[in-house]
TORDRENKE-376054 format. One record per residue: x, y, z of N, C-alpha, C in turn; residue number from 1. Coordinates in Angstrom, 2 decimals. Layout:
BEGIN
R        nX        nY        nZ       caX       caY       caZ        cX        cY        cZ   pos
R         X         Y         Z         X         Y         Z         X         Y         Z   NUM
...
This chain:
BEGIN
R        nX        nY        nZ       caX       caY       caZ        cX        cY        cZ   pos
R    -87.01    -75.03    192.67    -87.20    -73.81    193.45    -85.99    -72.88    193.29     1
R    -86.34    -71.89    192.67    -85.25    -70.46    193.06    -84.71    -70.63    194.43     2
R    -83.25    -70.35    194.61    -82.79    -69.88    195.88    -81.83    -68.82    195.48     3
R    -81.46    -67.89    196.43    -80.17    -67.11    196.36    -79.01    -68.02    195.76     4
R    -78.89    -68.59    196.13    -77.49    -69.52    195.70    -78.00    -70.15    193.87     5
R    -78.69    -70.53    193.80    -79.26    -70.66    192.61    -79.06    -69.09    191.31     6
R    -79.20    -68.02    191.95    -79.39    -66.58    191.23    -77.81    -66.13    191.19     7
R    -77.00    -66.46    192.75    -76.02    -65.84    192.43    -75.26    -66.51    191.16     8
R    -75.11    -67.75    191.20    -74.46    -68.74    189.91    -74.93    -68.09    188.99     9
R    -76.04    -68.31    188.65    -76.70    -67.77    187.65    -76.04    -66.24    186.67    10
R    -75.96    -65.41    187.23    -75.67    -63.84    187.29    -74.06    -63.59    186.89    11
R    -73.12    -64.75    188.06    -71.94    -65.23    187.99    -71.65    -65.68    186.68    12
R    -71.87    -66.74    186.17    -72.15    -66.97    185.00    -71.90    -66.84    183.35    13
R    -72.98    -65.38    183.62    -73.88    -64.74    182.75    -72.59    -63.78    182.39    14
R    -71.35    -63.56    183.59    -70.24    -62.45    183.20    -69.43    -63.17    183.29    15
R    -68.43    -63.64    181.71    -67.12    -64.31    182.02    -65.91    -63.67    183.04    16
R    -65.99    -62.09    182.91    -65.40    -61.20    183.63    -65.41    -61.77    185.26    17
R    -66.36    -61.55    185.48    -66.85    -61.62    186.79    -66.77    -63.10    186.86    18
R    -66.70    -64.30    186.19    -66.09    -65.51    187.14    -64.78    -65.39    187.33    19
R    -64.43    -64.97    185.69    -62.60    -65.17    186.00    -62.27    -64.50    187.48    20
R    -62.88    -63.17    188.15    -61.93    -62.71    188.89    -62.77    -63.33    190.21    21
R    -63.84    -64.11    190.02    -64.60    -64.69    191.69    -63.22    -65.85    192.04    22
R    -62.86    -66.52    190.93    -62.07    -67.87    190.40    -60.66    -67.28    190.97    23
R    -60.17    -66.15    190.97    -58.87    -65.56    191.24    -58.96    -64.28    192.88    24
R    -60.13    -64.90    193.58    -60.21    -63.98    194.77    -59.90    -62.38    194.50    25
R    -60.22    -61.59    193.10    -59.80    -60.42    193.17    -60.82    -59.23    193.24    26
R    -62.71    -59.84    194.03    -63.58    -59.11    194.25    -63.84    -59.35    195.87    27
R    -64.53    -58.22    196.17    -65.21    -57.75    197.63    -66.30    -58.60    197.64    28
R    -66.34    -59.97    198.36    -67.97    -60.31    198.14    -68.91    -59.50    198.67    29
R    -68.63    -58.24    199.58    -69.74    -57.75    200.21    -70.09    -56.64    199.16    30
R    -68.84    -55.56    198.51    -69.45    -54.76    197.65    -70.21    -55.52    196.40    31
R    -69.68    -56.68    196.04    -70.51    -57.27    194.85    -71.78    -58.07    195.37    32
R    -72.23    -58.40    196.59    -73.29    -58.26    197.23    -74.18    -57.43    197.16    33
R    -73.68    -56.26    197.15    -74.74    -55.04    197.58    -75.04    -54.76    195.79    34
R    -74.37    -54.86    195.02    -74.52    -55.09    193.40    -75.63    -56.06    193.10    35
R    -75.88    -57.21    193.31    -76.28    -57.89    192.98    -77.94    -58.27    193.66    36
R    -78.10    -57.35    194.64    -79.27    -57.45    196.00    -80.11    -57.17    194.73    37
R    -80.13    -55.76    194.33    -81.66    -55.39    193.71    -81.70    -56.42    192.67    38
R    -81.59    -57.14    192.13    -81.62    -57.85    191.02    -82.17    -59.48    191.55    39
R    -81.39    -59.70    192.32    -82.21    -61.18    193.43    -83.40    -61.02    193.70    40
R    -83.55    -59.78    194.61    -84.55    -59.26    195.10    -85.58    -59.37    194.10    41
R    -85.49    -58.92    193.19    -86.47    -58.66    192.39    -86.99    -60.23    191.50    42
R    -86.03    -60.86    191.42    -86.22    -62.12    190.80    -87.05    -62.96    192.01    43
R    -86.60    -62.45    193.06    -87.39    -63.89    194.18    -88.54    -62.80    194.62    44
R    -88.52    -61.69    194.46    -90.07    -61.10    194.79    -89.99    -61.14    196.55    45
R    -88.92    -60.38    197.05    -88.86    -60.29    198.20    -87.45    -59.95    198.68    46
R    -87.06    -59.07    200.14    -86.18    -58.90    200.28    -85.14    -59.69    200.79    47
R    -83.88    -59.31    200.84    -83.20    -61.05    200.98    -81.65    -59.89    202.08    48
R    -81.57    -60.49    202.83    -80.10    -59.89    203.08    -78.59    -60.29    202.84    49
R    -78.16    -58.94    202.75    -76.74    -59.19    202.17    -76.00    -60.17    202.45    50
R    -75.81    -60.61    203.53    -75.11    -61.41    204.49    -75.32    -62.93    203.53    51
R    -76.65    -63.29    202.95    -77.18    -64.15    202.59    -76.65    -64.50    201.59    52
R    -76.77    -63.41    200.41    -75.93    -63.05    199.54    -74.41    -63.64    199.17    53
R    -73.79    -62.89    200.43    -72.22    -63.05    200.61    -71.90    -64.64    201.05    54
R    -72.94    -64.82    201.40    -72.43    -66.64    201.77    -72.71    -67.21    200.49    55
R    -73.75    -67.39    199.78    -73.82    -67.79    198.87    -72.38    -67.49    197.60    56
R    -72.20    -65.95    197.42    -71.15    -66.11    196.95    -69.34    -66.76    197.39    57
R    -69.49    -66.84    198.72    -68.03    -67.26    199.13    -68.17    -69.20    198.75    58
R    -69.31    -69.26    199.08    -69.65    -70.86    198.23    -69.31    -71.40    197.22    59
R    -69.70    -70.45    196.55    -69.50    -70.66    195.09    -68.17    -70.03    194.35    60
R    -67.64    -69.58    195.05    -65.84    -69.17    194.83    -64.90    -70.36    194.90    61
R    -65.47    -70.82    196.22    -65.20    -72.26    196.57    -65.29    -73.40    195.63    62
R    -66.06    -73.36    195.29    -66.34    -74.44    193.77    -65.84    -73.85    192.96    63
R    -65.76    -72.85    192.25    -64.83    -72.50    191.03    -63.42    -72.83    191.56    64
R    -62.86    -72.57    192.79    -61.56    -72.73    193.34    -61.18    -74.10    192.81    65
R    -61.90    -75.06    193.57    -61.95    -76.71    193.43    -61.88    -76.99    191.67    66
R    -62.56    -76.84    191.41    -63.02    -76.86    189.79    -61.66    -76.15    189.16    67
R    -60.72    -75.00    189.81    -59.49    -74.45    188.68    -58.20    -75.83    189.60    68
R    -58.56    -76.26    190.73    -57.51    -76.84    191.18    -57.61    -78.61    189.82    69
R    -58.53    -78.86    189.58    -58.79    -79.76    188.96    -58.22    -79.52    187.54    70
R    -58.53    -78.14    186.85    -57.90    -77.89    185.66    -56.60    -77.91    185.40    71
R    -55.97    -77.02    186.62    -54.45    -77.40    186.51    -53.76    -78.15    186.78    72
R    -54.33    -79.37    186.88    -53.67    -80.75    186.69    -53.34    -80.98    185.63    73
R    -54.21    -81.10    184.39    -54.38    -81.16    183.17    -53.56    -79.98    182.66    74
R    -52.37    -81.04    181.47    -50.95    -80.04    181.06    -51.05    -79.81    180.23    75
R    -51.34    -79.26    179.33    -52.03    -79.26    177.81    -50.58    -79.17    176.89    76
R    -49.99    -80.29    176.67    -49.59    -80.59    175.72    -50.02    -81.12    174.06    77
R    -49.34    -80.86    173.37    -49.59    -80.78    172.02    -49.24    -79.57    170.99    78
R    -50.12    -79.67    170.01    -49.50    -78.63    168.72    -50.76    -77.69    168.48    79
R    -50.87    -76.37    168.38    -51.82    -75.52    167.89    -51.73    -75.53    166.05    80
R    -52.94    -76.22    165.64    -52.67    -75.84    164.21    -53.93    -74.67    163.30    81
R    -53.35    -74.26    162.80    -54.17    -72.91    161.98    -54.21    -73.47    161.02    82
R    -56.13    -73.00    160.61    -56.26    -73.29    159.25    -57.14    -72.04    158.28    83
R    -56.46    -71.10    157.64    -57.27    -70.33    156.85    -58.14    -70.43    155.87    84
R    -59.01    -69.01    155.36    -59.83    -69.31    154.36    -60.88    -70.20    154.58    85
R    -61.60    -70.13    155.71    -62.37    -71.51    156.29    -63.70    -70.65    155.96    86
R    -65.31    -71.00    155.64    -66.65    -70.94    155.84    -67.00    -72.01    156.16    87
R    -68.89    -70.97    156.66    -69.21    -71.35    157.46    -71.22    -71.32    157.19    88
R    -71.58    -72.37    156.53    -72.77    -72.13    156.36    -73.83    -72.58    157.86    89
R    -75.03    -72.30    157.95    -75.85    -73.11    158.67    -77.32    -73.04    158.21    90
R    -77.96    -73.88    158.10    -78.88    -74.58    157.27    -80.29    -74.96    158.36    91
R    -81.13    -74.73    157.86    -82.25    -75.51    158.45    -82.36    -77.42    158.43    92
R    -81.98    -77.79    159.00    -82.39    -79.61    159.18    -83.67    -79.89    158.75    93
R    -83.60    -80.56    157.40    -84.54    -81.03    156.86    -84.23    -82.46    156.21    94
R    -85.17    -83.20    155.87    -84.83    -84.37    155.43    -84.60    -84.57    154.25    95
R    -84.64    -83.70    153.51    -83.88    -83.52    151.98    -82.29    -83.63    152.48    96
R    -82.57    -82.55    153.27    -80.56    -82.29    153.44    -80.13    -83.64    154.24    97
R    -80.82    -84.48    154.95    -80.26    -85.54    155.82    -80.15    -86.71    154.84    98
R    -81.01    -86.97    153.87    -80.85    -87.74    153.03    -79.63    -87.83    152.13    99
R    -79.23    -86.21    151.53    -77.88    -86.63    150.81    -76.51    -85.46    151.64   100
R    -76.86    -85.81    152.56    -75.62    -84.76    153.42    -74.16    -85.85    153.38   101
R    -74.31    -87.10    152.98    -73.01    -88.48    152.84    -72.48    -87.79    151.65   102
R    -72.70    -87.18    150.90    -72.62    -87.01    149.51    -71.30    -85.81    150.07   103
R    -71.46    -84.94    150.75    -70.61    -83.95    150.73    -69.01    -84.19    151.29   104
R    -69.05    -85.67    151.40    -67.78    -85.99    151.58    -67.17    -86.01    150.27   105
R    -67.52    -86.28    149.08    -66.91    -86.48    148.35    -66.66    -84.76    147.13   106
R    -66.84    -84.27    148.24    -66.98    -82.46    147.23    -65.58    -82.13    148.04   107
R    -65.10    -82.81    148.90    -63.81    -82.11    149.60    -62.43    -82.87    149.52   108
R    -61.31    -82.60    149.22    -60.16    -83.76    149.44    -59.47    -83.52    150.16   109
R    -59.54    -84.40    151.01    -59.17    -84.86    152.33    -57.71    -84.90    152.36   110
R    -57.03    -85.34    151.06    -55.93    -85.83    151.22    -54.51    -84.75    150.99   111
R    -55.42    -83.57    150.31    -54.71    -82.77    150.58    -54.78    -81.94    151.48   112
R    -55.82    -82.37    152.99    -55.38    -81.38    154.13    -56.57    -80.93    154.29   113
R    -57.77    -81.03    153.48    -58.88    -79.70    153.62    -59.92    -80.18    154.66   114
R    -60.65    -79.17    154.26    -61.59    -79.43    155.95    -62.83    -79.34    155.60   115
R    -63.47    -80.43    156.58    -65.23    -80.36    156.43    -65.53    -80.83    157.67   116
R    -66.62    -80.08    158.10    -66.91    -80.35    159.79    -68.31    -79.97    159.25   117
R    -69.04    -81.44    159.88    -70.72    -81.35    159.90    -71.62    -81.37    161.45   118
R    -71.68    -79.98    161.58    -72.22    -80.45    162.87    -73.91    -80.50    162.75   119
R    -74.86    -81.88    163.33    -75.74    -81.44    163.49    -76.70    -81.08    164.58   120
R    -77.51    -79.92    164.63    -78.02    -79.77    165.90    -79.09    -80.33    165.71   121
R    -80.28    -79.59    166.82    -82.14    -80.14    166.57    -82.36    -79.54    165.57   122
R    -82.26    -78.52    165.02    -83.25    -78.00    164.34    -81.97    -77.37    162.64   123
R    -80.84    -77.55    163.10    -80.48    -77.07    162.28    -78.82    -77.70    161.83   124
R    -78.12    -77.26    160.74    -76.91    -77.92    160.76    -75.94    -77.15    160.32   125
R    -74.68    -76.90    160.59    -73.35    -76.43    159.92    -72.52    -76.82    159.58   126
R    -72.07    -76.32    158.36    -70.84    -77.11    157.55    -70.08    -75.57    157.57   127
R    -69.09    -76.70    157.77    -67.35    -75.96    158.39    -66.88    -76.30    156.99   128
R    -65.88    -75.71    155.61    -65.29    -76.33    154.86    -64.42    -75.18    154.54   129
R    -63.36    -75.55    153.51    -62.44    -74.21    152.87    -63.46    -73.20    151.90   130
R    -62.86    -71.98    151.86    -63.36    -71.11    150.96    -63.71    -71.62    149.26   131
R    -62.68    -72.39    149.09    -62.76    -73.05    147.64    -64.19    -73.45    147.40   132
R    -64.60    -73.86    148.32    -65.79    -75.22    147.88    -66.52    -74.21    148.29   133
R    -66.54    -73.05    148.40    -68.23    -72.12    148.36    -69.07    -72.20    147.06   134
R    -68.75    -72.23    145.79    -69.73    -72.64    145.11    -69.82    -73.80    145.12   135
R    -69.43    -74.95    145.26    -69.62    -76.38    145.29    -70.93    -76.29    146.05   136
R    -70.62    -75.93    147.14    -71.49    -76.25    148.52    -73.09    -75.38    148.46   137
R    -72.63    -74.25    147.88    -73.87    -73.35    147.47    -74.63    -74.08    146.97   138
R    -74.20    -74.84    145.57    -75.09    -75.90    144.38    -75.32    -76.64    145.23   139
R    -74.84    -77.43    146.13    -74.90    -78.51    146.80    -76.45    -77.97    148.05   140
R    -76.41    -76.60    148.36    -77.61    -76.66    149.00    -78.57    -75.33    148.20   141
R    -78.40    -75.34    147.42    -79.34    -74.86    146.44    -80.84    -75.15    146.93   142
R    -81.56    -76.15    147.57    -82.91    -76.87    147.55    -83.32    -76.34    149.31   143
R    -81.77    -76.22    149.56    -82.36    -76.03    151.41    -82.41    -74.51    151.61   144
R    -82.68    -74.30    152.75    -83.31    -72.78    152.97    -81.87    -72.41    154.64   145
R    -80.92    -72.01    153.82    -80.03    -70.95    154.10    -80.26    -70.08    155.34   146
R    -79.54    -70.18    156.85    -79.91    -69.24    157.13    -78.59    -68.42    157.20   147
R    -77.77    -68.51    157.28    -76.56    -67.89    157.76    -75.42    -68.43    156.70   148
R    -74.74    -67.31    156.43    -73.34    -67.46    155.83    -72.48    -66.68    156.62   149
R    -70.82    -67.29    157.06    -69.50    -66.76    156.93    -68.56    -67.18    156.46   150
R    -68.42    -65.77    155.57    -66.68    -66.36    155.44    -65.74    -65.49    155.94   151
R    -64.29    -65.89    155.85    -63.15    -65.19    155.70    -63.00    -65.72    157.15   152
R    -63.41    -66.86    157.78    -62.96    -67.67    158.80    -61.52    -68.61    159.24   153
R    -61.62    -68.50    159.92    -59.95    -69.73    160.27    -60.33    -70.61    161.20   154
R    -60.04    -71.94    161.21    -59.56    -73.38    162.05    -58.75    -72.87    163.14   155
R    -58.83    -72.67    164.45    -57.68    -73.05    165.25    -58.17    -74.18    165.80   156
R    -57.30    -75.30    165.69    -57.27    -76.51    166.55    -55.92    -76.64    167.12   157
R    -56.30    -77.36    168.65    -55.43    -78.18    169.75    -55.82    -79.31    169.40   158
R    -54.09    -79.94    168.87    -54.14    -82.07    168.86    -53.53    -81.76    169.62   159
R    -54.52    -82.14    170.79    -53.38    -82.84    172.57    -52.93    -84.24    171.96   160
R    -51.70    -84.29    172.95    -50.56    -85.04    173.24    -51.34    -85.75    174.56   161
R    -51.04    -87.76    174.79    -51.19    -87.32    176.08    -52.82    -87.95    176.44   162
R    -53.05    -88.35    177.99    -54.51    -88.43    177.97    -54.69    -87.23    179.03   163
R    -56.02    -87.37    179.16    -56.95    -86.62    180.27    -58.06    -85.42    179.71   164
R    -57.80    -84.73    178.48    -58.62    -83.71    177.48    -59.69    -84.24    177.97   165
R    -60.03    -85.81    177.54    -61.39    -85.71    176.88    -62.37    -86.34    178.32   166
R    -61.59    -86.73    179.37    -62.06    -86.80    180.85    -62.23    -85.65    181.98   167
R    -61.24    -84.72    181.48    -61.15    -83.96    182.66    -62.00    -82.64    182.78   168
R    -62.56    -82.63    183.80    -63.69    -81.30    183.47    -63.15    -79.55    183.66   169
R    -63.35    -78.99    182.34    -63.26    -77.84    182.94    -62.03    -77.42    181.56   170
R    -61.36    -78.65    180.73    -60.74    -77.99    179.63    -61.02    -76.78    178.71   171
R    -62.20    -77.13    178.24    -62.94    -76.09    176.93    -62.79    -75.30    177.64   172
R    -64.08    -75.04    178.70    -64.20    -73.93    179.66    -63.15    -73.07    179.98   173
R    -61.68    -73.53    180.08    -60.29    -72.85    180.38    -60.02    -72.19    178.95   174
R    -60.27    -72.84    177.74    -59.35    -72.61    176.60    -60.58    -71.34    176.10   175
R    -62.15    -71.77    176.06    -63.02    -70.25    176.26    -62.69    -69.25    176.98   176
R    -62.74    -69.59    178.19    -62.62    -68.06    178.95    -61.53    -67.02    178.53   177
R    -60.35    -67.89    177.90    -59.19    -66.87    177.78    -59.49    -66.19    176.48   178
R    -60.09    -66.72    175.89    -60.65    -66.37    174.56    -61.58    -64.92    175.00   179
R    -62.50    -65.56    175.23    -64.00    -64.73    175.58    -62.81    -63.36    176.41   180
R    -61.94    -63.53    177.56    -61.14    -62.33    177.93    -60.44    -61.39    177.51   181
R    -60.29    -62.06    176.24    -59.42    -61.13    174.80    -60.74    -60.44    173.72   182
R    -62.10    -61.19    174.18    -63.08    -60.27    173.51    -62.60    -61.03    172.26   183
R    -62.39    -62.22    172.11    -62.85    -62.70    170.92    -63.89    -63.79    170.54   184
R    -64.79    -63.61    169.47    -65.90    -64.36    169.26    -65.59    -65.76    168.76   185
R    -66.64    -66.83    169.19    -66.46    -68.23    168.84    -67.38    -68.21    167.83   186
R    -67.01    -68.60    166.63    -68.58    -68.90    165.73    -68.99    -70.42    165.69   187
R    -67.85    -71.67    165.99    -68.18    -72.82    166.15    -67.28    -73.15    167.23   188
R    -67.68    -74.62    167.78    -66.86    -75.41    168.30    -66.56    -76.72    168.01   189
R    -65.62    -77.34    167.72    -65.97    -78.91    166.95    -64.88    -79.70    167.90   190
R    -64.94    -80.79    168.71    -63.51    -81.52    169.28    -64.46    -83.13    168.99   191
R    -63.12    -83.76    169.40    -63.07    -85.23    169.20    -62.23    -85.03    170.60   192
R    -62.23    -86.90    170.50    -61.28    -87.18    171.84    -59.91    -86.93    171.70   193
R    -58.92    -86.19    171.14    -57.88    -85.61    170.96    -57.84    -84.12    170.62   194
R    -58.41    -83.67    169.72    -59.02    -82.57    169.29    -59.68    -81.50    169.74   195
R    -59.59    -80.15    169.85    -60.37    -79.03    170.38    -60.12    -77.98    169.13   196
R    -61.20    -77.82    168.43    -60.91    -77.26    166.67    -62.37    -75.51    167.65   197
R    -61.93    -74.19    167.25    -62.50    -73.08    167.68    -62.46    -72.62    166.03   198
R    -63.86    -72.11    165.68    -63.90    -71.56    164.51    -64.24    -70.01    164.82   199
R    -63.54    -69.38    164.31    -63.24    -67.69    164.47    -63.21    -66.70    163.32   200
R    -62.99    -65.79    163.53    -63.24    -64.52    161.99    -61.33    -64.73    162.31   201
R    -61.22    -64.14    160.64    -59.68    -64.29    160.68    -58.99    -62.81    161.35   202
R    -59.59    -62.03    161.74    -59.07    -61.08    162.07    -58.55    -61.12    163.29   203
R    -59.45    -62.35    164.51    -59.02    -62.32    165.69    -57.79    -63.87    165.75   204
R    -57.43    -64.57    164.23    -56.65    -65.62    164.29    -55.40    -65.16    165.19   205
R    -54.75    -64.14    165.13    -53.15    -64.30    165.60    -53.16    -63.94    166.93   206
R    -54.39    -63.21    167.58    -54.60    -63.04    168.98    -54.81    -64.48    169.75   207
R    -56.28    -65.10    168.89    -56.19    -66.39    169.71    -55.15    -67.46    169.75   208
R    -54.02    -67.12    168.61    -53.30    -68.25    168.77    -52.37    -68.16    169.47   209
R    -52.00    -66.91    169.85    -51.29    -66.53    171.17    -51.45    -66.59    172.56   210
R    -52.90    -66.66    172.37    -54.01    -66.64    174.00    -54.06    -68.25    174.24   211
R    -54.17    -68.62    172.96    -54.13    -70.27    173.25    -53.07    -70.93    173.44   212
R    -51.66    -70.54    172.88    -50.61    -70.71    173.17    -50.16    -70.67    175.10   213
R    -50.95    -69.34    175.65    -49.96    -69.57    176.65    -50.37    -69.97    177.38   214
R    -51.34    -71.33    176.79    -52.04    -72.51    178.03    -50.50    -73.58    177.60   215
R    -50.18    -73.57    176.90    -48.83    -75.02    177.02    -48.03    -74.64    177.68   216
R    -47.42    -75.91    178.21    -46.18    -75.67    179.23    -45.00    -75.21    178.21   217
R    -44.05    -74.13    178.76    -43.59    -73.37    178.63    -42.10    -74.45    178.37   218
C-alpha cells in the first residue's frame, strides 16, 4: 500500500540534492511540504495535509540522521589508486558469450598491472579492460551483438586499510553522493571486500579524486 511516508522517501530519493541537505537539517520541512503536496496528492488520488506531510518528512530526516551517525564511524583509511585509458564495452548475455567469456583472461596481463572487470548482469554483461586490448576484445566479441561502447575512461579505486567497508551500511552511498554532488557521472561500479573501483570519463578523473580524497582522515 502507498502511504505518504512511502512517497515522501520516494521523491527524497529521486534528488541526491535534496537528501544531502534533509541529512544536514538545511531545509524548511514545511516549505518543502507545501512543494511536495501536489505531487502526493496526485499519486494517492486524494487530498492529504501538510502537517501529514511534515511528519513524515521529520521521520525520515531522522533515519538519514541515524544512518550518517553510523557512517561516520567508519574511517576510511587506505590508498586512492587511478587507472587511465580504461573501456568499457556492454554486451547482450548470451550463451555463446558465457561459454567462452574464461577465455578473456588470457587476452590481458595481469602481471603487468592491467585491468579486466567482468561484470555480469540478467540480461547483459560488461567488460572493464585497458584501451590497448580494444581490438583484441572487438575480435573477441565479433559474434555478440554490441550494445554500448566507451572509451577514454579511468579506474578510480579505494583499497581500504582496516575492517568494516564491506559490513558497514551506507559506505558506497557516502563515496556516491559526493560524487553525484560534484555532478559527476558513474559509468560502472565494481568492489570486492577491500575494494571500491568507480568507472568514470577521464575528464571528471582529477575532480573525483579529490572529492574522494576528502573522505580520508586528514
Amino acid at each position: 500500500m502507498v502511504t505518504i511516508s512511502h512517497l515522501v522517501k520516494k521523491i527524497v530519493k529521486e534528488n541526491s540534492f535534496l537528501l544531502e541537505a534533509m541529512g544536514k537539517e538545511l531545509i524548511s520541512h514545511g516549505s518543502l511540504a507545501e512543494q511536495l503536496r501536489p505531487e502526493i496528492e496526485k499519486e494517492l488520488g486524494k487530498k492529504v495535509k501538510e502537517s501529514a506531510i511534515v511528519m513524515a518528512l521529520r521521520r525520515y530526516q531522522e533515519e538519514l540522521q541515524v544512518l550518517d551517525k553510523k557512517i561516520r564511524k567508519f574511517k576510511f583509511k587506505g590508498e586512492i589508486i587511478l587507472k587511465t585509458n580504461i573501456i568499457d564495452f556492454n554486451v547482450v548475455k548470451s550463451q555463446s558469450l558465457l561459454a567462452k567469456i574464461k577465455n578473456l583472461y588470457s587476452l590481458v596481463n595481469f602481471e603487468r598491472g592491467d585491468t579486466l572487470n567482468i561484470i555480469l548482469g540478467n540480461n547483459e554483461i560488461s567488460i572493464i579492460t585497458n584501451e590497448k586490448y580494444k581490438q583484441k576484445l572487438s575480435d573477441f566479441l565479433k559474434a555478440e551483438k554490441i550494445l554500448n561502447k566507451e572509451f577514454d575512461l579511468v579506474a578510480l579505486s579505494i583499497s581500504f586499510t582496516g575492517d568494516g567497508f564491506f559490513d558497514t551500511p551506507g559506505v558506497i552511498f557516502t563515496a556516491v553522493r559526493k560524487l553525484a554532488w560534484e555532478g559527476i557521472n558513474i559509468y560502472e561500479i565494481v568492489s570486492t571486500m577491500t575494494e571500491l573501483t568507480f568507472i568514470l570519463s577521464n575528464k571528471d578523473s582529477m575532480k573525483a579524486y579529490n572529492v574522494l580524497h576528502e573522505l580520508f582522515d586528514k
